[in-house]
C-alpha positions as CSV (number, residue, x, y, z in Angstrom):
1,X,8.0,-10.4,21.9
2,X,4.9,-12.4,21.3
3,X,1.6,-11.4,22.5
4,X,-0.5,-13.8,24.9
5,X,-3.2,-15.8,23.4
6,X,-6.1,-13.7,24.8
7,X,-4.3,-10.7,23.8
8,X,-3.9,-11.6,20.4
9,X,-7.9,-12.7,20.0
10,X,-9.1,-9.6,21.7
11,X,-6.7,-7.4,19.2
12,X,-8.1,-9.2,16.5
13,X,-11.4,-9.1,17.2
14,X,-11.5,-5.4,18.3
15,X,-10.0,-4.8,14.8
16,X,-12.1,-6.2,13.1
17,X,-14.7,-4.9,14.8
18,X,-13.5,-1.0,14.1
19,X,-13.1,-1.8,10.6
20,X,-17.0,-3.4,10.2
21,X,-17.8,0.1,11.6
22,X,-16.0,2.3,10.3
23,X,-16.0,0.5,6.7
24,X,-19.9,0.1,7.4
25,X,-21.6,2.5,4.1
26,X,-19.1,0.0,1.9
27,X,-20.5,-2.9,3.6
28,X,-24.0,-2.3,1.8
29,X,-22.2,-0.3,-1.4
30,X,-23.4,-1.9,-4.7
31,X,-20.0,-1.9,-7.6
32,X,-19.3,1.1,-8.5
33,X,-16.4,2.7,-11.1
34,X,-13.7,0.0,-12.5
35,X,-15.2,-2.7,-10.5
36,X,-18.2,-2.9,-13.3
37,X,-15.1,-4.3,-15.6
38,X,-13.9,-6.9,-13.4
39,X,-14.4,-10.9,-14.3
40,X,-17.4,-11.0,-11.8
41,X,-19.2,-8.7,-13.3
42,X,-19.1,-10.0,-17.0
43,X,-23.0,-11.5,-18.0
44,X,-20.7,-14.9,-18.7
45,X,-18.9,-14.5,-15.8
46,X,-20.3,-18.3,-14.5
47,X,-19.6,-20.2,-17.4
48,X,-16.1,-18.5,-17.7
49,X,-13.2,-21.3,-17.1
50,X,-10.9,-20.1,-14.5
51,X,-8.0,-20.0,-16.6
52,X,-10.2,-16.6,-18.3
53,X,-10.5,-15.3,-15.3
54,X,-6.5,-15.4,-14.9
55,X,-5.3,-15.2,-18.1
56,X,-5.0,-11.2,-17.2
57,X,-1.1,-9.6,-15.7
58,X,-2.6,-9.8,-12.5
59,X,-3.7,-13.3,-11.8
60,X,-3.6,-13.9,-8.0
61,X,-5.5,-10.6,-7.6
62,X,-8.1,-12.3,-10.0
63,X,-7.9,-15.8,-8.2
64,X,-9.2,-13.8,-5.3
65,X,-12.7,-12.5,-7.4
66,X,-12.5,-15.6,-8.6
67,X,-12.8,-17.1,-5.2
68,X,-15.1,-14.5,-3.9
69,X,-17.2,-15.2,-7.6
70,X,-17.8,-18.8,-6.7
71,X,-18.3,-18.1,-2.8
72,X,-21.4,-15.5,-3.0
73,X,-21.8,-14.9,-6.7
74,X,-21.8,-11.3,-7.8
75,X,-22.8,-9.7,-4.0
76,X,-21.1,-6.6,-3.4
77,X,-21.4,-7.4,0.3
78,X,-18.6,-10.4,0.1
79,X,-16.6,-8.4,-1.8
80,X,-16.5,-5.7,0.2
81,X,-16.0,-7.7,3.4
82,X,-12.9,-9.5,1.8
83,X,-11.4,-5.9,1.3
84,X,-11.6,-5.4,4.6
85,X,-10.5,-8.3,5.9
86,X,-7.4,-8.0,4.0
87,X,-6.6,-4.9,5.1
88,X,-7.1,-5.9,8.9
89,X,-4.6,-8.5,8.4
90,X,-2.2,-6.0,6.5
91,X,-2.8,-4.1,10.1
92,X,-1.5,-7.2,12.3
93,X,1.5,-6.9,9.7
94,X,2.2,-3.4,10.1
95,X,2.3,-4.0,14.3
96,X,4.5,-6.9,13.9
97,X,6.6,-5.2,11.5
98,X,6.8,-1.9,13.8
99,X,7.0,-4.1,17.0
100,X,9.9,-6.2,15.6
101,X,11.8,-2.9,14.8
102,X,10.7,-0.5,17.7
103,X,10.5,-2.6,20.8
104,X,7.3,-1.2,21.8
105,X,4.6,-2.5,21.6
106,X,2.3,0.3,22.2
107,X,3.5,2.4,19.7
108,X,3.2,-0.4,17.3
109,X,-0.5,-1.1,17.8
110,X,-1.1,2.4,17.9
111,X,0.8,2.8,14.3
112,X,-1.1,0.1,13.6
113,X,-4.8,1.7,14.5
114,X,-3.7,4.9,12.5
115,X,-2.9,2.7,9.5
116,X,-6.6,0.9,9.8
117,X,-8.9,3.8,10.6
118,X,-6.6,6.2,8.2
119,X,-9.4,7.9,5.3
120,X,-6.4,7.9,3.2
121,X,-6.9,4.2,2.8
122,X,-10.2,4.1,2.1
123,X,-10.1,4.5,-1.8
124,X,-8.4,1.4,-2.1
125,X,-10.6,-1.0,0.8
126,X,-13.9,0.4,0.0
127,X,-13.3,0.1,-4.0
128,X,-13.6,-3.5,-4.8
129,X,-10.9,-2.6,-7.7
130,X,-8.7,-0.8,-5.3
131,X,-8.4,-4.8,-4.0
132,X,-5.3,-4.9,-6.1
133,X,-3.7,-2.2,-3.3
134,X,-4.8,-4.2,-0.4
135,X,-3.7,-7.7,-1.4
136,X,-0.9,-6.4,-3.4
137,X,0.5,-4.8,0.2
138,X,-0.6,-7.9,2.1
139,X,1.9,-10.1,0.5
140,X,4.7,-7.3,0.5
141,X,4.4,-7.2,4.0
142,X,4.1,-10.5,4.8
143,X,7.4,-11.0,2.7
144,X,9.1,-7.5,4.2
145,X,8.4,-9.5,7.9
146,X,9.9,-12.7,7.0
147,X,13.1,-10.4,5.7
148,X,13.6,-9.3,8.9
149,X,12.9,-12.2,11.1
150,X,16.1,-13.7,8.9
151,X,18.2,-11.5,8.2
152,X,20.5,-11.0,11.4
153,X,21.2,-14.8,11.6
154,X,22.1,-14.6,7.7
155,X,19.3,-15.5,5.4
156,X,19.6,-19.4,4.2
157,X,17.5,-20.6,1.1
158,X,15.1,-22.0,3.0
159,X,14.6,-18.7,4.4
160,X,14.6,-16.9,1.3
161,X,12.0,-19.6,-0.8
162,X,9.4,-18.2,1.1
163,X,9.9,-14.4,1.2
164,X,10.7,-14.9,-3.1
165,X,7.5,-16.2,-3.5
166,X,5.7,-13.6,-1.5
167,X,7.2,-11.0,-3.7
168,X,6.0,-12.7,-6.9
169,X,2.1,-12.9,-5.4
170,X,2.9,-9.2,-4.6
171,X,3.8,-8.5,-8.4
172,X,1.1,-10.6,-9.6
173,X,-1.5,-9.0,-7.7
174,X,-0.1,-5.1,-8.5
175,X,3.2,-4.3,-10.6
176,X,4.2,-1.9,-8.0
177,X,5.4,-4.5,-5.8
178,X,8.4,-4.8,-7.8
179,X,10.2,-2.5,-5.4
180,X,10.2,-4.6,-3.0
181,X,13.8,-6.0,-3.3
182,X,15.2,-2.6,-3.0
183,X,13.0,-2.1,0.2
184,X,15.1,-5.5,1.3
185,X,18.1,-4.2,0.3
186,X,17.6,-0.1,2.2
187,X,16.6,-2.0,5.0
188,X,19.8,-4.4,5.5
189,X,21.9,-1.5,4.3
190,X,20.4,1.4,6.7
191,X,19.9,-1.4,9.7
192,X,23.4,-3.1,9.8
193,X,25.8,-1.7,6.8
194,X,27.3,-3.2,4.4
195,X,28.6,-6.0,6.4
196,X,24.6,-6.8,6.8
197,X,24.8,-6.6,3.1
198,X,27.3,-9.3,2.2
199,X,25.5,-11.7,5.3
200,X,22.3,-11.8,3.0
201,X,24.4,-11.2,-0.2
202,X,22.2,-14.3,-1.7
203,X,19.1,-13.1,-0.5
204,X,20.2,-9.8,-2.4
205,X,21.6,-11.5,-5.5
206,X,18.4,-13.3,-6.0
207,X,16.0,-10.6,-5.7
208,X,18.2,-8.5,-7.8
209,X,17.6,-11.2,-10.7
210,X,13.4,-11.4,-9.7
211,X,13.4,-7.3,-9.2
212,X,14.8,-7.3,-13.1
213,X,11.9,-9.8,-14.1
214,X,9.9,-7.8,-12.2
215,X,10.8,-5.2,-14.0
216,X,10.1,-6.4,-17.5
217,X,6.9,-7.4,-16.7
218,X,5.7,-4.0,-15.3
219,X,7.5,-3.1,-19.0
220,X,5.6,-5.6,-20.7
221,X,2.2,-4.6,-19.3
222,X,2.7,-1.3,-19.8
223,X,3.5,-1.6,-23.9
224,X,-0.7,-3.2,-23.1
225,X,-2.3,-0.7,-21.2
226,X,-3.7,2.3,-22.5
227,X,-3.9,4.7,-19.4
228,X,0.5,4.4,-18.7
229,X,3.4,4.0,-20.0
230,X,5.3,6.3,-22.2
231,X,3.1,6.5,-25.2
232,X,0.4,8.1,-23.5
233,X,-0.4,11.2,-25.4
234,X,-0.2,13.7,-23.8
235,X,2.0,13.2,-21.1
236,X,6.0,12.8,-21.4
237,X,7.8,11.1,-18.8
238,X,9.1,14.6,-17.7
239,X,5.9,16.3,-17.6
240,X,5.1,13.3,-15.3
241,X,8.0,13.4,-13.4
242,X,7.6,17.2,-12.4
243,X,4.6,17.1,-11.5
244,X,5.1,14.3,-9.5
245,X,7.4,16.3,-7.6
246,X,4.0,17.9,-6.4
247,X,2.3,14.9,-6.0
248,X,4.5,13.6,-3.6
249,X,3.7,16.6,-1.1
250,X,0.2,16.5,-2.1
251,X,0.1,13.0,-0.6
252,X,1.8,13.7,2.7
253,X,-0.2,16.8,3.2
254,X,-3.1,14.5,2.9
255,X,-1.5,11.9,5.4
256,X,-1.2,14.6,7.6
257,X,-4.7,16.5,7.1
258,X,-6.7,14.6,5.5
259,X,-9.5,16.9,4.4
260,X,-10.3,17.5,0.8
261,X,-10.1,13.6,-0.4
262,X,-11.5,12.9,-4.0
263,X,-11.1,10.0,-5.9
264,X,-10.9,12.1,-9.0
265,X,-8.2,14.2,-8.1
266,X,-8.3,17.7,-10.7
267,X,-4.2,18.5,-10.4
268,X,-2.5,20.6,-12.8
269,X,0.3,18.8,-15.1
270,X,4.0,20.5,-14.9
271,X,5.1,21.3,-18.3
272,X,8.4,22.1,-16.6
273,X,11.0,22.3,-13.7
274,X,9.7,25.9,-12.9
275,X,5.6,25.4,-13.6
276,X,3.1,25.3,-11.3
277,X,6.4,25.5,-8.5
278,X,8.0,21.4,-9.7
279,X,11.3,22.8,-8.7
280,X,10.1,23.5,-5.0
281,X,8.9,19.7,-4.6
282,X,12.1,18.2,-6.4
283,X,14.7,20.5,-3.6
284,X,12.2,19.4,-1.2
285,X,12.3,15.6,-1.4
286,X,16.1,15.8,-2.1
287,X,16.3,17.6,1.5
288,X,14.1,14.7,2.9
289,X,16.4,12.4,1.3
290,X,19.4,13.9,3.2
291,X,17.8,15.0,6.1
292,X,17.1,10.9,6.3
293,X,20.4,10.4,6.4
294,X,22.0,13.1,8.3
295,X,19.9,12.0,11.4
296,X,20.1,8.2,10.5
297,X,22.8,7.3,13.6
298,X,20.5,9.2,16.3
299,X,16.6,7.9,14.8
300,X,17.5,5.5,11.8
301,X,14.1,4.2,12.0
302,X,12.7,7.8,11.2
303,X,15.1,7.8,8.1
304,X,14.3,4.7,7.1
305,X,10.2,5.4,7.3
306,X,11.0,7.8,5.2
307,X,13.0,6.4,2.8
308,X,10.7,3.6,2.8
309,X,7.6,5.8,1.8
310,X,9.4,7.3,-1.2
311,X,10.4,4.1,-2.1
312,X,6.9,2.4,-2.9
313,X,5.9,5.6,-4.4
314,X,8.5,5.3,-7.1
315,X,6.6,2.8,-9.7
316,X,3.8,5.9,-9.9
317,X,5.5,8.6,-8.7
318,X,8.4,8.7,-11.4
319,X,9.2,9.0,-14.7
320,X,6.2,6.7,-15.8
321,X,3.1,8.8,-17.1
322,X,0.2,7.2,-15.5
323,X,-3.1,9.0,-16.9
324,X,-4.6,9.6,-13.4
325,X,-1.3,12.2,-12.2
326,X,-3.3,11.1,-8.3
327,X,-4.7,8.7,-6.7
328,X,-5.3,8.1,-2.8
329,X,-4.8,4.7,-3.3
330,X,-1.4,4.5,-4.1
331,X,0.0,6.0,-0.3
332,X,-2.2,2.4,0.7
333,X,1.4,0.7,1.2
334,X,3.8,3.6,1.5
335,X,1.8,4.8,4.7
336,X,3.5,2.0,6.8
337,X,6.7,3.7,5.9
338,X,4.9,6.8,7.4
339,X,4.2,5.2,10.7
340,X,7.7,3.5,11.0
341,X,9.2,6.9,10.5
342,X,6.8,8.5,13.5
343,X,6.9,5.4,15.2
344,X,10.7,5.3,15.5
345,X,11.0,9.1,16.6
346,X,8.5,8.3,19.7
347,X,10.0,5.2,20.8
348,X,13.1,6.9,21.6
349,X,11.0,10.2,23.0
350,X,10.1,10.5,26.7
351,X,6.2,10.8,25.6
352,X,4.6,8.8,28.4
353,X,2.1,5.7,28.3
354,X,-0.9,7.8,28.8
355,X,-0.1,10.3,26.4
356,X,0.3,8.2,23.7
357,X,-2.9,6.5,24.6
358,X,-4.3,10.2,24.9
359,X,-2.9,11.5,21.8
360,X,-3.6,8.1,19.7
361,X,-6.8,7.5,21.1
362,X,-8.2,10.8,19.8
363,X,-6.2,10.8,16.5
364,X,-8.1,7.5,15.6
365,X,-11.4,8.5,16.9
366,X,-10.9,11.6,14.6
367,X,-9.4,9.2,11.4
368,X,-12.5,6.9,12.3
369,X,-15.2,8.9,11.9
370,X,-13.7,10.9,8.2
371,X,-13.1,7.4,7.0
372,X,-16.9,6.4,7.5
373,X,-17.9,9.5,5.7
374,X,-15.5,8.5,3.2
375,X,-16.7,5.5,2.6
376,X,-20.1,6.3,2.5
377,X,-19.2,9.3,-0.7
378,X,-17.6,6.5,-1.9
379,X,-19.6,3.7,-2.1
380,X,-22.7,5.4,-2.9
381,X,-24.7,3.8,-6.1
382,X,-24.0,5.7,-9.0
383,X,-23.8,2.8,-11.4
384,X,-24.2,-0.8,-10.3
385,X,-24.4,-4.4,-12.1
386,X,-28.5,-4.1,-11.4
387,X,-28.2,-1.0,-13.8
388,X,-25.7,-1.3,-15.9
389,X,-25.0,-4.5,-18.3
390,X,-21.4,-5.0,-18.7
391,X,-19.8,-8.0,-21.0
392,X,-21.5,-9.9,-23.6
């Protein structure tokens, strides 16, 4: 199941090379948005003592501006170009993830390309502060693919050390990680039962204990934030919840077609079950939830896409009132849910080899060429640091 040396460089560089294109307008984008209140762009920002620039709730995800600070300074360029190169690695994640599961290694690096050259994604690799996404995703990943290179044989600690603290850089980077355990815990349950279960019943126990610290400290940094938690006026966590039984089909439908994205979404707030058609969304995702399982012995992987992708929506897709109702950038991670789903149905169709490289080939020369006029909207200079002073 492993690819060739030359196989493996040409992939890489060919992604890479895809993403510099298509990712080109950011390349040259100047900060823009949130990124003007980030560490790098404070006036003090080079006399600040690293421990300010991680005293934040998210210090690895400030480790890496603080890398990327000391590295090149306060050029956009760098930062930019680290984006990117996080997400190509969260790419050669999503392939080995899909390969390991599928068999097919086609579909996998197809899934793969969609998941790269998707605009969808592009809020959160062309916005420097959308970083939090990217690496956020990159170490759930990495810890959902050492999950299931253990789990058949029975996960031991040493097994587990690794994929523990890879869900703690996830949390550290973005509190939306914290779902991760349940992600571990679907996938041994829908994959192999509950006798799966009991093999990794450590693994399980343990990530039950971090998923509850996890927990508080999503709670904790919520009682500090002034755009969530549930004394944001305004917006009760069942006004939330309704309309994010909207949301969710707002954010498929742009998965799907992806015309129309804005990274200042205008979307009505549902007062109740029966405004603005809440009711429609809930019975919907309720008949995705059992249409998962109903066909889960003939394509369990297309349940357990799905599953997947409702599952990393749930920390902003909930009960919790976020201010921003939307935002592209949180599909960044449940996309790969997507693509397992799709992926799963076509390695068990009788779709040939050149049809998939027909059909996928097209799809991501269409995705490639929205997401470079996506990222162009995006990054264009409506406030920079050259302009705009922040800090004191």
């Amino acid at each position: 199941m492993k690819l060739s040396g030359w196989k493996l460089a040409v992939s890489v560089l060919a992604a890479l090379i895809l993403a510099g294109e298509i990712y080109g307008p950011a390349m040259a984008g100047v900060f823009v948005l949130d990124d003007l209140y980030l560490p790098f762009a404070h006036a003090n920002a080079s006399t600040m003592p690293v421990g300010a620039w991680l005293a934040g709730q998210r210090p690895v995800l400030m480790l890496s501006y603080w890398i990327n600070y000391g590295m090149s300074g306060v050029n956009p360029s760098a930062y930019h170009w680290t984006n990117v190169l996080l997400h190509v690695v969260n790419a050669g994640f999503v392939f080995a993830i899909l390969r390991r599961l599928t068999r097919n290694e086609l579909i996998s690096a197809l899934a793969a390309g969609i998941f790269l050259v998707h605009p969808i994604q592009t809020e959160a690799v062309a916005y420097v502060a959308g970083r939090s996404d990217v690496l956020s995703a990159l170490f759930s990943l990495a810890a959902y693919l050492m999950f299931l290179r253990i789990r058949e044989a029975g996960a031991t600690w040493a097994g587990i050390a690794p994929v523990a603290v890879l869900f703690v850089c996830a949390v550290l980077c973005k509190e939306q990680a914290a779902v991760l355990p349940g992600a571990l815990l679907l996938t041994d349950f829908w994959l192999g039962g509950i006798a799966a279960v009991r093999v990794n019943a450590r693994l399980h126990g343990l990530f039950v204990v971090l998923g509850a610290a996890g927990g508080a400290f999503v709670a904790w940094r919520l009682s500090l934030a002034d755009t969530a938690g549930l004394g944001l006026a305004g917006l009760g966590p069942m006004d939330y919840f309704f309309t994010q039984c909207r949301v969710v089909w707002h954010y498929l439908k742009l998965v799907v077609l992806p015309l129309g994205l804005n990274i200042d979404t205008d979307f009505a707030i549902s007062r109740s079950l029966f405004d603005q058609g809440s009711i429609i969304g809930l019975v919907a995702i309720l008949a995705l939830i059992a249409g998962a399982w109903r066909i889960r012995p003939k394509h369990p992987l297309v349940g357990l896409g799905l599953l997947l992708f409702l599952l990393w929506l749930v920390p902003t897709s909930s009960f919790m009132p976020i201010r921003d109702v939307v935002a592209e950038r949180r599909v960044y991670l449940p996309l790969a849910g997507l693509l397992l789903a799709a992926a799963g149905y076509l390695a068990r169709s009788a779709v040939s080899k050149e049809v998939l490289l027909a059909g996928g080939g097209v799809a991501m020369l269409v995705l490639s060429v929205l997401t470079y006029g996506r990222a162009e909207a995006l990054c264009e200079p409506e406030t920079s640091l050259t302009s705009v002073p922040v800090g004191g």
